[in-house]
Wavefront OBJ file of the C-alpha trace (Angstrom):
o trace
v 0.000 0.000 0.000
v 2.980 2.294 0.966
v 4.799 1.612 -2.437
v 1.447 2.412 -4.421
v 1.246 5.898 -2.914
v -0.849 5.227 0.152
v -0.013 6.465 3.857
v -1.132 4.126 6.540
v -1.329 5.396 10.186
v -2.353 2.817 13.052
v -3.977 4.168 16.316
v -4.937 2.284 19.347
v -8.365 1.257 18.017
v -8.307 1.722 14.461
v -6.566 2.182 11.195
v -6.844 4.771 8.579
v -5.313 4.983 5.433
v -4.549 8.854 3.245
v -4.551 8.908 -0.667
v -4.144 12.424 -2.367
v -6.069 14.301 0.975
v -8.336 11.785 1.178
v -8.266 10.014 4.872
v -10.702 6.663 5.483
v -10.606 3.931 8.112
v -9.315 0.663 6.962
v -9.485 -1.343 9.763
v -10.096 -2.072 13.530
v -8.169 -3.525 16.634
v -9.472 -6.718 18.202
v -6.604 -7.790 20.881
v -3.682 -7.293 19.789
v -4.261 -7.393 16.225
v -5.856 -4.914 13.300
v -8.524 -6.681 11.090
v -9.293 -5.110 8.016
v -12.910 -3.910 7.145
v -13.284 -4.723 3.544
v -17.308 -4.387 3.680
v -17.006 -0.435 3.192
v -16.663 1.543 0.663
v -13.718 3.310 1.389
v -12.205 0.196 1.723
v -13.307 -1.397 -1.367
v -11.986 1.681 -3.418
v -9.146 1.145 -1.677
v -8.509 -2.634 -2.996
v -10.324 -1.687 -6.245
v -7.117 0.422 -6.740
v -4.912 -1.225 -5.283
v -5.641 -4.427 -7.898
v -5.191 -2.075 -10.599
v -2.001 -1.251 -9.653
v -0.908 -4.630 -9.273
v 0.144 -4.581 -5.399
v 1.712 -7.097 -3.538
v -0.772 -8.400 -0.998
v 0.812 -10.340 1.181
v -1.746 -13.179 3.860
v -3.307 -11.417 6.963
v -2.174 -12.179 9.921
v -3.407 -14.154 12.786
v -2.695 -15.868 16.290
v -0.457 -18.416 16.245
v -2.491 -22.133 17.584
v -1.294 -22.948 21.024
v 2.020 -24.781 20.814
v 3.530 -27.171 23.121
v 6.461 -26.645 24.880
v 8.359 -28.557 22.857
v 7.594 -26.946 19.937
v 8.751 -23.493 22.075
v 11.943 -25.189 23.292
v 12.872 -25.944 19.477
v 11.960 -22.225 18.335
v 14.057 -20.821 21.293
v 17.156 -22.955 20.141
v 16.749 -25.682 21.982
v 16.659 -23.612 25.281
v 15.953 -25.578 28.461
v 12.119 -24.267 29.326
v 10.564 -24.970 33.071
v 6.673 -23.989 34.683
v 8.811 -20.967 36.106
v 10.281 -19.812 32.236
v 6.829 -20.646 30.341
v 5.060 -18.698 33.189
v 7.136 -15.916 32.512
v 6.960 -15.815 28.488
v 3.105 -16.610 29.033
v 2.996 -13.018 31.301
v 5.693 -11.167 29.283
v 4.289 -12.320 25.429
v 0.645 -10.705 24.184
v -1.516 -13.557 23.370
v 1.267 -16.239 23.357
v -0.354 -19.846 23.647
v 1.538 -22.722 25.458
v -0.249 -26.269 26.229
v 0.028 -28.287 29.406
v 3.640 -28.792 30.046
v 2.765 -33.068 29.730
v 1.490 -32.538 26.142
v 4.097 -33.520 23.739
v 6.549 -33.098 25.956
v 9.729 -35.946 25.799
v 12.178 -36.936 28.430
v 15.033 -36.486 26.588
v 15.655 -34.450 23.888
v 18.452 -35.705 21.105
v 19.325 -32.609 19.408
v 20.341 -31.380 23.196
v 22.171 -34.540 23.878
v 24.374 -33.860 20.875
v 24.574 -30.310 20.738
v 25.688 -30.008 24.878
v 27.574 -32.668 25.331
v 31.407 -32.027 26.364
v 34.601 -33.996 26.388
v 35.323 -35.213 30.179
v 38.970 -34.307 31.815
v 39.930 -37.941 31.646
v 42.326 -37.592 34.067
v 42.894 -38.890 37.558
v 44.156 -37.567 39.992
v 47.522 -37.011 39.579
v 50.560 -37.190 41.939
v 52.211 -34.247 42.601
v 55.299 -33.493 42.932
v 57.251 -33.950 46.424
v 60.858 -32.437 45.595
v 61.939 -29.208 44.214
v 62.931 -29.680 40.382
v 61.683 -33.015 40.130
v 59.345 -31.866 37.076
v 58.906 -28.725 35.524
v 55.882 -27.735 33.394
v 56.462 -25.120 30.375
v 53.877 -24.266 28.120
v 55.059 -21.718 24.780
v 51.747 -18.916 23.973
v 51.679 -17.236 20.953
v 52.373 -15.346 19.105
v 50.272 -12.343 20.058
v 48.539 -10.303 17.591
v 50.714 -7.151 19.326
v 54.274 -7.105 19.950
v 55.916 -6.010 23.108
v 57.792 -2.073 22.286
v 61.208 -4.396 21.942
v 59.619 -6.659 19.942
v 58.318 -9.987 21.345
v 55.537 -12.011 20.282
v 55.328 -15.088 22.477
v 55.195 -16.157 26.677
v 57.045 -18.820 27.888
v 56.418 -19.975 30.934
v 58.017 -22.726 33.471
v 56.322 -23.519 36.631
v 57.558 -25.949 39.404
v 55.577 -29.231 39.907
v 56.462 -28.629 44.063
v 56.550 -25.357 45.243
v 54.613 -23.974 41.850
v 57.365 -21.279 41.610
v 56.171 -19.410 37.920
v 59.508 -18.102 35.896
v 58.294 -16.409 32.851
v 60.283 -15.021 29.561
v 59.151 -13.114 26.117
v 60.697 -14.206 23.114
v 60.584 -12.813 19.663
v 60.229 -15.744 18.085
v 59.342 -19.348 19.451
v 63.304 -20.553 18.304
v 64.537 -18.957 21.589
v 62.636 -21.875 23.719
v 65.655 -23.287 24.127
v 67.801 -20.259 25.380
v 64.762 -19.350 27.556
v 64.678 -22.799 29.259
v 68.736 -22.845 28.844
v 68.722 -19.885 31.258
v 65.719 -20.942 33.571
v 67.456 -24.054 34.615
v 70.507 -22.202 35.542
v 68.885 -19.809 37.236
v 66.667 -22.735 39.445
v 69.508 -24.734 39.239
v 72.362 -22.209 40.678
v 69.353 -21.106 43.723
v 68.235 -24.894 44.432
v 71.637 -26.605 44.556
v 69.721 -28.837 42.510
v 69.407 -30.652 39.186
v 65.871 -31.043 36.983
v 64.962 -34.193 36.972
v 61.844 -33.931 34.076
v 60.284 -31.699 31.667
v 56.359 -31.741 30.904
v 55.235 -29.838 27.840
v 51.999 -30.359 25.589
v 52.935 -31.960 22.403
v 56.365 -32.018 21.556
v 56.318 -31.639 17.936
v 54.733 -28.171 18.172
v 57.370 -25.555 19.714
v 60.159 -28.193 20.053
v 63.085 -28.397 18.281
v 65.175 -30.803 17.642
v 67.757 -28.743 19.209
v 65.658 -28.592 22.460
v 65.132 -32.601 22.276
v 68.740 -32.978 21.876
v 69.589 -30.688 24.925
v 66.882 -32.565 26.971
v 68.704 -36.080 26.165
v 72.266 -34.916 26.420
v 71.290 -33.131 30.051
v 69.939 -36.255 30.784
v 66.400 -34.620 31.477
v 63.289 -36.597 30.889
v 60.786 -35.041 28.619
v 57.262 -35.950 28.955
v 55.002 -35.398 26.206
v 51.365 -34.927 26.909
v 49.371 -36.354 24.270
v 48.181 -34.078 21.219
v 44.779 -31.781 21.407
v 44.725 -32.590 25.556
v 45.733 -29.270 27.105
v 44.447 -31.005 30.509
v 47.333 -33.014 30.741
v 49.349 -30.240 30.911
v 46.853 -28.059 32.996
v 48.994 -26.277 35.341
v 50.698 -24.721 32.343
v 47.476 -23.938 30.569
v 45.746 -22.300 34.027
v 48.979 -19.937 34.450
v 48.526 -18.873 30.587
v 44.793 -17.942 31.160
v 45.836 -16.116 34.393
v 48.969 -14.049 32.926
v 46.404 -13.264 29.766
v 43.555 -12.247 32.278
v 46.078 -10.127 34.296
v 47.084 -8.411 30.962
v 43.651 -7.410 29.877
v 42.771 -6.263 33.013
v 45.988 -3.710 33.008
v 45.234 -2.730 30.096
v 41.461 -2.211 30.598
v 43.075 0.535 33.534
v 45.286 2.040 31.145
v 42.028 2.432 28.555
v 40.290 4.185 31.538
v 43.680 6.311 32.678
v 43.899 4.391 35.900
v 47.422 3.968 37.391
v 48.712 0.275 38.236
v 49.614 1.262 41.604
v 48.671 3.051 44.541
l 1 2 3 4 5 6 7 8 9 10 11 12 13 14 15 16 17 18 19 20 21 22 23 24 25 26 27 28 29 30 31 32 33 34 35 36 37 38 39 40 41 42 43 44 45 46 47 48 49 50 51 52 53 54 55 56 57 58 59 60 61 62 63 64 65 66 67 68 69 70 71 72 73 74 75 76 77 78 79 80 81 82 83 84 85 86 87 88 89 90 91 92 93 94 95 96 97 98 99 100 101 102 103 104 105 106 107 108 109 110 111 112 113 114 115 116 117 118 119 120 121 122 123 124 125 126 127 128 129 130 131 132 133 134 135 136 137 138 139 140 141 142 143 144 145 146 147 148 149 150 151 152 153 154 155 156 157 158 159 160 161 162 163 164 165 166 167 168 169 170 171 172 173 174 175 176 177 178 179 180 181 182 183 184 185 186 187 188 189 190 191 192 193 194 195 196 197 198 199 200 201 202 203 204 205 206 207 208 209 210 211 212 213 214 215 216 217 218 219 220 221 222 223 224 225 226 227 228 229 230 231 232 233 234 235 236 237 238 239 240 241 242 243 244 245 246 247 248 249 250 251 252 253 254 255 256 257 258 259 260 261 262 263
């Protein structure tokens, strides 16, 4: 009606329609809804011309029938619905319809079992570590989509199974793993009086070099390689990452709001 020149204006009880000056009532409000009045003859002129012209109609609207809860859990992507949630769209929604809460209703739904379902930490509990140096968990993160202002695009960090001592260095690229762990262990090493007995990292193919491999074997270190795409393995690694990244964002959130970092 709009494209073919008309102007349609909707009130709280009724709705008119302008052509050319010309302003007629086209329909009336019943609930929430306008129904057209098609038995006058403004409003047959109206569709008279309207055919002429070719318009679009499109169907007229009406309540949707009363669906079942299931029917609302699908259209609300599969979101888990209750008496208190279909209470509250029932209150919230003009006119919305929902059925007993035992009609067509199922006990388990399979698109939910599929789409919710998670991989389990399938790990034990694990022994931890009793000595200083015994094993030593390093984890490489990056590279980061912004460099440091000297440069570096990647966190490596080393954590002690024991006392769960953190050591972290920033490396420009991931080929100085093996100077950054070269210089950890004599660091730990020199402080300790002690040797490392094992080294725990997450994949070794990824962020290892043979170089590092070699040094491992030739320092007589053991490496242990947690198996590929199970970050739990090496968790304590992975939960100092997320905390160092956290930490970050948060400092930087302060700098965004001209905050200082201390005091």
């Amino acid at each position: 009606m709009v494209d073919a020149g008309y102007k349609v204006e909707f009130e709280r009880y009724k709705c008119h329609v302008s052509h050319q000056g010309n302003r007629s009532e086209l329909g009336y409000r019943h609930g929430s809804l306008y129904y057209l009045t098609p038995n006058k003859q403004s409003g047959s002129q109206i569709q008279n011309h309207l055919s002429s012209l070719q318009a679009n109609y499109g169907p007229t609207t009406n309540q949707s029938p009363r669906a079942t809860i299931e029917t609302w859990h699908r259209q609300l992507c599969y979101r888990s619905l209750d008496a208190v949630s279909v209470k509250y769209l029932s209150d919230k929604v003009t006119d919305l319809k929902i059925s007993d809460a035992r009609e067509g209703s199922i006990s388990i739904c399979g698109v939910c079992a599929i789409g919710r379902q998670h991989k389990e930490m399938g790990t034990g509990t694990r022994e931890k570590a009793t000595e200083i140096l015994k094993i030593i968990y390093r984890d490489l993160c990056g590279p980061m989509q912004t460099p440091t202002h000297t440069g570096e695009r990647y966190l490596i960090t080393f954590i002690d199974g024991a006392s769960g001592s953190v050591s972290i260095s920033l490396l420009k690229t991931k080929d100085g793993a093996l100077a950054a762990f070269q210089g950890y262990q004599a660091r730990a090493e020199k402080a300790r009086r002690m040797e490392i007995h094992s080294l725990r990292t997450v994949d070794g193919g990824v962020y290892m070099s043979k170089e590092f491999k070699k040094y491992l074997t030739d320092s007589g270190i053991q490496h242990i390689v947690s198996p590929a795409y199970t970050p739990t393995q090496n968790g304590r690694a992975e939960r100092i990452n997320r905390t160092i990244m956290e930490s970050t964002r948060y400092r930087l959130e302060d700098l965004k709001l001209g905050r200082e970092f201390w005091g």
